[in-house]
N, C-alpha and C positions, 0 to 999 in steps of 0.2 A: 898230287895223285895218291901219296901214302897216305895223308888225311882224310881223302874218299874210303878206302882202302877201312884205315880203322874203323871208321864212322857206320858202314855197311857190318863187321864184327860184330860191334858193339849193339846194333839193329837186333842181328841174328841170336845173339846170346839174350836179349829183354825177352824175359817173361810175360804171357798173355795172360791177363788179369780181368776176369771175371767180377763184379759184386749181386752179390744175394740177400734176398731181403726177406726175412721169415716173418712171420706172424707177431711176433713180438716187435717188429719195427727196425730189430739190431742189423745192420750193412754188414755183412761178411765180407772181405775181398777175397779172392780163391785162384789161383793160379790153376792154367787149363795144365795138367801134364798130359792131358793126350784124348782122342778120341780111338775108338776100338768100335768093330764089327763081332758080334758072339749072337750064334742063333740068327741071322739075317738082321738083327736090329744092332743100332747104334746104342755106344753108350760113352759116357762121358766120366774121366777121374777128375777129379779135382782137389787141391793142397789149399785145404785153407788158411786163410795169416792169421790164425790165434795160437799159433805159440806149441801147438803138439806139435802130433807126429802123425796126423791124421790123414786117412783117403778118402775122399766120398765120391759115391757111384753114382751115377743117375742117370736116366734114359734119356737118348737125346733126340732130338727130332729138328732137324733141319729146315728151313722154306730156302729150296735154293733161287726160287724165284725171287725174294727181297733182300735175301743173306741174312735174315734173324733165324733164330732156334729158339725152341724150348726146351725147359727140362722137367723132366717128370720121377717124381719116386717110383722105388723099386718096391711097391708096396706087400708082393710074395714073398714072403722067407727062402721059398725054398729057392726060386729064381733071383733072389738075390746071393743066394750062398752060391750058386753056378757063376753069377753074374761075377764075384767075388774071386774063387777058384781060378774063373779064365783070367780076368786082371794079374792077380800071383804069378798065373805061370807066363803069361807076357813078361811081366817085370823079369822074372828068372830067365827067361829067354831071353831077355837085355844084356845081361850083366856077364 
């Protein structure tokens, strides 16, 4: 029963891991840290495994009917400095 026990933890605490695949070919793998609501639409953070310190944003778009999504660039500046703003103050409201 304790072995159930850890096993279900150690479930809870693994990271969902994302890979993305750019133009150039390179696999990124990226850990989901979270999805968010800002403005009615979803958006997605993501930590990628290259070794910064980086967040990347992106719109995300759900099919709840198959269970896949997509993701789409934040191709406005200015909606992405918003999109960016609300993310900050989530994180600050975390901690």
């Amino acid at each position: 029963m304790t072995e159930d026990k850890n096993r279900e933890v150690e479930e809870q605490e693994e990271a969902e891991v994302i890979t993305l695949e750019f133009d150039e070919g390179e696999p990124v793998d990226c850990e989901i840290m979270g999805i968010f609501d800002f403005e009615g639409k979803d958006y997605i953070a993501l930590i990628p495994d290259d070794g910064s310190d980086d967040v990347w944003l992106y719109g995300y778009i759900e099919d709840e009917d198959d269970g896949t999504f997509e993701l789409e660039d934040i191709e406005d500046e200015e909606q992405f400095k918003k999109v960016a703003e609300e993310f900050d103050a989530i994180m600050a409201e975390a901690e």
